[in-house]
C-alpha positions as a Markdown table, in Angstrom:
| # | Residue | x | y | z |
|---|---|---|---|---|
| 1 | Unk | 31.7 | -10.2 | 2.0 |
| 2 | Unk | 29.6 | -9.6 | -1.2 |
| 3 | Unk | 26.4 | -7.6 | -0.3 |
| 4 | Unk | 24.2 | -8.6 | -3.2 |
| 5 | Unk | 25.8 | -6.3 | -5.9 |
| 6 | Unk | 29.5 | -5.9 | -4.6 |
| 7 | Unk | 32.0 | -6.3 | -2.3 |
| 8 | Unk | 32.0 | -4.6 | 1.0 |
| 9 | Unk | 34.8 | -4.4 | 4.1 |
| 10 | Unk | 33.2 | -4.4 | 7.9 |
| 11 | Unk | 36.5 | -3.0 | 9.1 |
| 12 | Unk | 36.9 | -0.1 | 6.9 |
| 13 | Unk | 33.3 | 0.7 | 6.6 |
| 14 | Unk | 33.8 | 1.1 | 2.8 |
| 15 | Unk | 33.1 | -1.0 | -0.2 |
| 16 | Unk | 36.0 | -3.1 | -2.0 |
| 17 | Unk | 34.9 | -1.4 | -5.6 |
| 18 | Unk | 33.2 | 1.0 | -6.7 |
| 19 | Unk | 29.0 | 1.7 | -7.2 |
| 20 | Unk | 27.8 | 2.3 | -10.6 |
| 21 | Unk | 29.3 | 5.4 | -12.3 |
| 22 | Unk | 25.8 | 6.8 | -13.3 |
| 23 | Unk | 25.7 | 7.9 | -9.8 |
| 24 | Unk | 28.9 | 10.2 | -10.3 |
| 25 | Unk | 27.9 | 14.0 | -10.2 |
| 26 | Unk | 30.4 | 15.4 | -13.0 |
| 27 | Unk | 28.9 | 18.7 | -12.3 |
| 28 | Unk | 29.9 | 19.3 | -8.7 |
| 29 | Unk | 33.7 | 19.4 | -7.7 |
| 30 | Unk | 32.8 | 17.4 | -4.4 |
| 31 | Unk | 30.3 | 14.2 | -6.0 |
| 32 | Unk | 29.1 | 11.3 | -4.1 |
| 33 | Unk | 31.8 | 8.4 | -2.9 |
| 34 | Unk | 31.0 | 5.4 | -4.9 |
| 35 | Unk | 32.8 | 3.3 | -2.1 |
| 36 | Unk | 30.4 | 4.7 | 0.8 |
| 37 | Unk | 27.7 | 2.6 | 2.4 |
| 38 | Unk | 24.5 | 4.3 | 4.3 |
| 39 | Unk | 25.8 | 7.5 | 3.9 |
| 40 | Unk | 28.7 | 7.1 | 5.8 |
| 41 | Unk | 27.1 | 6.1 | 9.0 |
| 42 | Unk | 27.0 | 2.2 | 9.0 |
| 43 | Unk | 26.1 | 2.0 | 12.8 |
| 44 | Unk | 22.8 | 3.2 | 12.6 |
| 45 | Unk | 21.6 | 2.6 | 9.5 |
| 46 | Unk | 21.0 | -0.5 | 7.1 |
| 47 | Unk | 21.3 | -1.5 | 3.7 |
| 48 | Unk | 19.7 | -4.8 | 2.8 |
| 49 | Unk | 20.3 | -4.8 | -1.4 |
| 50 | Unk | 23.1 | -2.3 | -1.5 |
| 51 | Unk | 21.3 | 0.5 | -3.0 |
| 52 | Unk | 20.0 | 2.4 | -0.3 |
| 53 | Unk | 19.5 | 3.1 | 3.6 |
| 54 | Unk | 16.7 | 1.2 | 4.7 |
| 55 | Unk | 15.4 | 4.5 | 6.6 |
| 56 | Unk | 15.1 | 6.4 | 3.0 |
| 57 | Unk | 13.4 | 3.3 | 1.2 |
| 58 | Unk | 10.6 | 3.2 | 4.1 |
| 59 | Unk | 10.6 | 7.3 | 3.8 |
| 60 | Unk | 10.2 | 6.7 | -0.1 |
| 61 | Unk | 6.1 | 5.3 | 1.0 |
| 62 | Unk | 5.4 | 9.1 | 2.7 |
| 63 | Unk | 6.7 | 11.0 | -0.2 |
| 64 | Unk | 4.4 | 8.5 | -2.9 |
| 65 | Unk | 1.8 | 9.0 | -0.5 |
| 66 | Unk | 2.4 | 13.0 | -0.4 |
| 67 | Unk | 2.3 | 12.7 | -4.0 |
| 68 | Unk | -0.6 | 11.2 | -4.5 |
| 69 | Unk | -2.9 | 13.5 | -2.2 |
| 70 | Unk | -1.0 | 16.7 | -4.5 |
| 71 | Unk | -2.1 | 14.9 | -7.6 |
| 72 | Unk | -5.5 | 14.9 | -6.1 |
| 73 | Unk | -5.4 | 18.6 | -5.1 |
| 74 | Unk | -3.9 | 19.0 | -8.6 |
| 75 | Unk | -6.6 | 17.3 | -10.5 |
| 76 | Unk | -9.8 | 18.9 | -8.5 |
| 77 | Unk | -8.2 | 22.6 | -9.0 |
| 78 | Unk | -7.8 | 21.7 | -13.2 |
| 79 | Unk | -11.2 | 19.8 | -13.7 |
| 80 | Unk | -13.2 | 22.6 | -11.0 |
| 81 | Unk | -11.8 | 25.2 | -13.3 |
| 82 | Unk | -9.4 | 27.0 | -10.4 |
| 83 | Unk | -8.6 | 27.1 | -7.2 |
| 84 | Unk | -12.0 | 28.6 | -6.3 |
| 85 | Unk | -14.0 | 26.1 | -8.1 |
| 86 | Unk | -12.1 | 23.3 | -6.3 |
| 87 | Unk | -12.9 | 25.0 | -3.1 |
| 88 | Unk | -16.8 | 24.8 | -4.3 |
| 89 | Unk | -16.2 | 21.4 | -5.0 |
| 90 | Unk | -14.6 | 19.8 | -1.7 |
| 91 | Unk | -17.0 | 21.6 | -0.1 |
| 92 | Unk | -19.9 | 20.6 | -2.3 |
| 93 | Unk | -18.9 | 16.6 | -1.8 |
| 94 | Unk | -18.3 | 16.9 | 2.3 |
| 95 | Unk | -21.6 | 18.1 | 2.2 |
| 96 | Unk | -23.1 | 15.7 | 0.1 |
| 97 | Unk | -23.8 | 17.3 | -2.9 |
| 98 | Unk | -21.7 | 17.9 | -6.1 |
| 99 | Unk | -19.7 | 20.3 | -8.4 |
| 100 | Unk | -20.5 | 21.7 | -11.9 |
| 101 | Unk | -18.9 | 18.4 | -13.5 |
| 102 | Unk | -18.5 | 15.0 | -12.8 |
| 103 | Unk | -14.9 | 14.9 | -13.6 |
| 104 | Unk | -14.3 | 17.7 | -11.0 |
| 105 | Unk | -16.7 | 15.8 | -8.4 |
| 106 | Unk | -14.6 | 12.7 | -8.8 |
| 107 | Unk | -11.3 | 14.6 | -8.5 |
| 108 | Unk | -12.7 | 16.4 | -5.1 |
| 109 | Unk | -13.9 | 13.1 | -3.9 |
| 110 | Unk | -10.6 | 11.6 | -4.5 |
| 111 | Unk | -8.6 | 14.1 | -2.8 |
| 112 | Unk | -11.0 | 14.0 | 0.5 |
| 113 | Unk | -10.3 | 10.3 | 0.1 |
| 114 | Unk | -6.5 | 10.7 | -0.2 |
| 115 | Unk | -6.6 | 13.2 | 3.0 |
| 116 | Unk | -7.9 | 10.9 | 5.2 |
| 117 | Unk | -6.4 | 8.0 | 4.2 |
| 118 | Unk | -2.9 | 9.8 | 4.5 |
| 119 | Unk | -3.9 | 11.5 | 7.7 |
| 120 | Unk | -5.6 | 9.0 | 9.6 |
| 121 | Unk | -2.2 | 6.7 | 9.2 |
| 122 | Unk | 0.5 | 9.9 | 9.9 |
| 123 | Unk | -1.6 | 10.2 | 13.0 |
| 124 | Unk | -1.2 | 6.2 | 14.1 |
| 125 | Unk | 2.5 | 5.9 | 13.0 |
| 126 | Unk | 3.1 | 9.6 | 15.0 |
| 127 | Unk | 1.5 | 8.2 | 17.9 |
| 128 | Unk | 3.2 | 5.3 | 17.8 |
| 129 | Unk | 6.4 | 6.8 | 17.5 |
| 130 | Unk | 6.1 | 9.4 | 20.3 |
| 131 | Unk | 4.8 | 6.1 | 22.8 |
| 132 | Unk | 7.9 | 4.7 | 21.5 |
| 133 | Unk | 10.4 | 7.5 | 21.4 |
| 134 | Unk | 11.7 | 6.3 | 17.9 |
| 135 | Unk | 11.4 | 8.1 | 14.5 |
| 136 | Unk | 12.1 | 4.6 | 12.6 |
| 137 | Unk | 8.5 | 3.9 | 14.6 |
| 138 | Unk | 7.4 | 6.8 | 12.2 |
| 139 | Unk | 9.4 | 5.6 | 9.1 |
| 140 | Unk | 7.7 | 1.6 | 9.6 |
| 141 | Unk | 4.6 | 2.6 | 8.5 |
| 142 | Unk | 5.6 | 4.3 | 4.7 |
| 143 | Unk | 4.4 | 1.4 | 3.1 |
| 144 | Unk | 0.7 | 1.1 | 4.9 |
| 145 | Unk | 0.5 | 5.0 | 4.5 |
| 146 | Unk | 0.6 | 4.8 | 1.1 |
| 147 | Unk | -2.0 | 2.1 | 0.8 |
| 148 | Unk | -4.1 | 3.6 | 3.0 |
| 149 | Unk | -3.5 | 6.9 | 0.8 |
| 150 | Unk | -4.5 | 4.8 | -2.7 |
| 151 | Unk | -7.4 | 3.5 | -0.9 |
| 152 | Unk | -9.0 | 6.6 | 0.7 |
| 153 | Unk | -8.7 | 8.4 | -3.0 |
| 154 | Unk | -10.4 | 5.3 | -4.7 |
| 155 | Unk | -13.3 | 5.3 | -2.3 |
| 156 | Unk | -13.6 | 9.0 | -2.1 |
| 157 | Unk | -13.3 | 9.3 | -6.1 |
| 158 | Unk | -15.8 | 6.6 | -6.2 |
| 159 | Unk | -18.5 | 8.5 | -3.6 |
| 160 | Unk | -18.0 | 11.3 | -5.8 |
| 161 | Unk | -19.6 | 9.9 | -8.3 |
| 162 | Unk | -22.0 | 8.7 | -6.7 |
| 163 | Unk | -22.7 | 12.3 | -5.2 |
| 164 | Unk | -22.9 | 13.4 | -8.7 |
| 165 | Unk | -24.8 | 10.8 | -9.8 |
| 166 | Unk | -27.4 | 11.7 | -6.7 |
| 167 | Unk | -27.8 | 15.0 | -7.6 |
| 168 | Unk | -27.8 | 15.0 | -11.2 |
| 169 | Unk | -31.0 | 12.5 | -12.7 |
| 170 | Unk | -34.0 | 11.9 | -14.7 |
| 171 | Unk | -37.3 | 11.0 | -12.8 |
| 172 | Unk | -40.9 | 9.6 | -12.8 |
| 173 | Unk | -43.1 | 7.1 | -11.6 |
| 174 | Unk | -41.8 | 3.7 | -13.3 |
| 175 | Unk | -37.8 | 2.7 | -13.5 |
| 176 | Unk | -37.5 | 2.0 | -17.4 |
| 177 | Unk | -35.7 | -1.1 | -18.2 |
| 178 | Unk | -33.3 | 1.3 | -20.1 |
| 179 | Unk | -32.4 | 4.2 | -20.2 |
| 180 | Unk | -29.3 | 7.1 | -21.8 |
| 181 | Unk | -25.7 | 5.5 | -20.6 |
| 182 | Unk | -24.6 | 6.3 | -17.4 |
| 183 | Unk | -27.9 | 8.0 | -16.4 |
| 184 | Unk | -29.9 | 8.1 | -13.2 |
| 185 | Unk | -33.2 | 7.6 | -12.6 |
| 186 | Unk | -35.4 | 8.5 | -9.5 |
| 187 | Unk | -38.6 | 6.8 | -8.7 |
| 188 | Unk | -40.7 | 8.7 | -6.8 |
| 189 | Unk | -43.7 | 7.1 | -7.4 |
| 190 | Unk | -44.0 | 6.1 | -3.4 |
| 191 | Unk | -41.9 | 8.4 | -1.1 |
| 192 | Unk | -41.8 | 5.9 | 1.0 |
| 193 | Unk | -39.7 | 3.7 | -1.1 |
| 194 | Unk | -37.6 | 5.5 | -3.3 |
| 195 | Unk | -35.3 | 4.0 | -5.6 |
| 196 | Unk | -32.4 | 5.3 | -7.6 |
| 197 | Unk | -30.9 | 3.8 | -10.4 |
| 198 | Unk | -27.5 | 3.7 | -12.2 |
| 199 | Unk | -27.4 | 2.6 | -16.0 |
| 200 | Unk | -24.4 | 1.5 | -17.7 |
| 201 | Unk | -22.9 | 1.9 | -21.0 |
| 202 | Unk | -25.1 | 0.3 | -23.2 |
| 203 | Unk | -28.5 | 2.0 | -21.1 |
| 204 | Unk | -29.3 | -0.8 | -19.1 |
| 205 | Unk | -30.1 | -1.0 | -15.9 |
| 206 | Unk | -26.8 | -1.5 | -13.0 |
| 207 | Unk | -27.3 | -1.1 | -9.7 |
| 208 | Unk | -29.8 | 1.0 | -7.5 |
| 209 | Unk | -30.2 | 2.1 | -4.1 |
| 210 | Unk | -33.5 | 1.9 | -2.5 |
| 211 | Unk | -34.2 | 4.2 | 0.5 |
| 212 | Unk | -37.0 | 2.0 | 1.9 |
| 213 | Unk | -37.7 | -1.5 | 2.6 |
| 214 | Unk | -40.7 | -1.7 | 0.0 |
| 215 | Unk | -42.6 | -2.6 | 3.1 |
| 216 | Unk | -41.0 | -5.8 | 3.9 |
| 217 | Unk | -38.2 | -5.0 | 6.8 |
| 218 | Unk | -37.8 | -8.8 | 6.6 |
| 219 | Unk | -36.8 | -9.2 | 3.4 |
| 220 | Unk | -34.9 | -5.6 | 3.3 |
| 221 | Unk | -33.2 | -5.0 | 6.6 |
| 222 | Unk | -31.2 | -2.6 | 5.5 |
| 223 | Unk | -32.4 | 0.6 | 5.0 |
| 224 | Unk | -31.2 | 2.2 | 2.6 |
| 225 | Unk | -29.9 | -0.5 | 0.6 |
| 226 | Unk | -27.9 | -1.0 | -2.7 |
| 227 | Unk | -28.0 | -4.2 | -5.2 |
| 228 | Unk | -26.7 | -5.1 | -8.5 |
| 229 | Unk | -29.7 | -5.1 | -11.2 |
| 230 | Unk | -29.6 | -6.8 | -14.4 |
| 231 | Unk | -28.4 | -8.7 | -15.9 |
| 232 | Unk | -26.5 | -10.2 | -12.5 |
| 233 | Unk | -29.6 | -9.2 | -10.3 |
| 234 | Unk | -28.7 | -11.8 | -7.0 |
| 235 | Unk | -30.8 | -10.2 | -4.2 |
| 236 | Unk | -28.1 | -9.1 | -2.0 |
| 237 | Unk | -28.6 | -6.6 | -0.3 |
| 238 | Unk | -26.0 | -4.7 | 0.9 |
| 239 | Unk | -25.1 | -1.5 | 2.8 |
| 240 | Unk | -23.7 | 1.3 | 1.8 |
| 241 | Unk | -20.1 | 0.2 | 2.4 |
| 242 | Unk | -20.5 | -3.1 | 1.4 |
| 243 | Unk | -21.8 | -2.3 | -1.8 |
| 244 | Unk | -18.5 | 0.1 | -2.7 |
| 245 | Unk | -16.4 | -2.8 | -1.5 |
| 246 | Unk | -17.9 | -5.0 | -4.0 |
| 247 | Unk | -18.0 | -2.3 | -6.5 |
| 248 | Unk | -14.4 | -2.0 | -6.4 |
| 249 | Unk | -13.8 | -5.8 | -5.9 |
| 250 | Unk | -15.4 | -6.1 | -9.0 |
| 251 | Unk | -13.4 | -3.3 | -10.8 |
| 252 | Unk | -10.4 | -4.8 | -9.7 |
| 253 | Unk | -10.5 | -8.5 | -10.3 |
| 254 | Unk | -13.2 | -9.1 | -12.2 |
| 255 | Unk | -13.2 | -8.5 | -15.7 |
């Protein structure tokens, strides 16, 4: 019967013609058989688009997700100036703070991100495999691995910055309407209420975090809590997480 590119035979386990000749190995005396299927072992593997084994396309989602969390590692040990300056700046973000850049607090964040996104689901998919007894169990979750990778390094990339951003900032007693792009500012006017703000690109004024509830626990419940400031001020106010979420909603789909 015709499996979606060619011919294959159920009773002699092989394909009726041949795969593409790019896959030939001219270079080896013994290359791959082009009229194979699921590396010669039909009976416990699958095949859905005659390319390859189902089991190595779900394995394909681990080694992305590998990949990405390396690229992490990669990018904090370049932008952190070495290995020990990376170590300074993993360290530096775990513990809230930040490294001598922002690009190197980013990448740190990132790769903290990646970690625990990557080891948080290898955990859950071992798990379920053992309670199972089946290594495909394992294989299942590739896909939401690598999701779960992608996400933890956004996030994490994204607290980075706002470590940096914490711990690197101009301050006073009165938030200016603007200020230099992609500055901070730190009110400390009442240390009961502080607020931090973010500035974008053109010096006006983003989104702030307030660590009191200006004395109004009715109207602030949240304590700290982050908003969007002007132009698109909207008075919700949001928690740490849900502000990120938003954040990266708007990053995302909203242009």
């Amino acid at each position: 019967y015709y499996l979606h590119t060619r011919y294959y035979d159920p009773e002699t386990g092989r394909f009726i013609n041949a795969d593409d000749l790019s896959n030939l190995t001219p270079n080896t005396l013994n290359g791959l058989n082009l009229y194979a299927y699921c590396l010669n072992n039909p009976v416990n593997t699958s095949d859905e688009d005659g390319t390859l084994p189902k089991w190595l396309k779900k394995l394909f989602g681990w080694i992305v997700a590998i990949f990405v969390v390396v690229a992490a590692a990669v990018a904090t040990v370049v932008t952190a100036g070495g290995f020990a300056g990376a170590i300074f700046a993993v360290g530096s973000v775990i513990a809230g703070g930040a490294a001598a850049t922002m690009g190197a607090t980013i990448a740190a964040g990132a790769f903290i991100g990646s970690v625990v996104g990557f080891a948080g689901y290898a955990m859950f998919a071992g798990i379920e495999a053992i309670k199972n007894n089946d290594i495909n169990m394992f294989l299942e979750y590739g896909d939401s691995a690598l999701v779960s990778t992608l996400t933890g390094g956004a996030l994490g990339g994204f607290g980075g910055y706002l470590n940096y951003k914490a711990n690197n900032y101009f301050y006073g007693n009165k938030t200016p309407l603007k200020s230099t792009p992609y500055s901070v500012y730190k009110n400390i006017h009442n240390p009961n209420n502080i607020t931090i703000t973010h500035y974008d690109g053109q010096g006006n004024m983003w989104w702030s975090k307030h660590l009191g509830n200006h004395g109004n626990p009715t109207l602030h419940p949240i304590t700290p809590h982050w908003h969007w400031e002007f132009p698109e001020h909207n008075k919700d106010y949001m928690s740490r997480y849900e502000f990120v979420i938003d954040f990266l909603r708007k990053i995302w789909w909203i242009k």
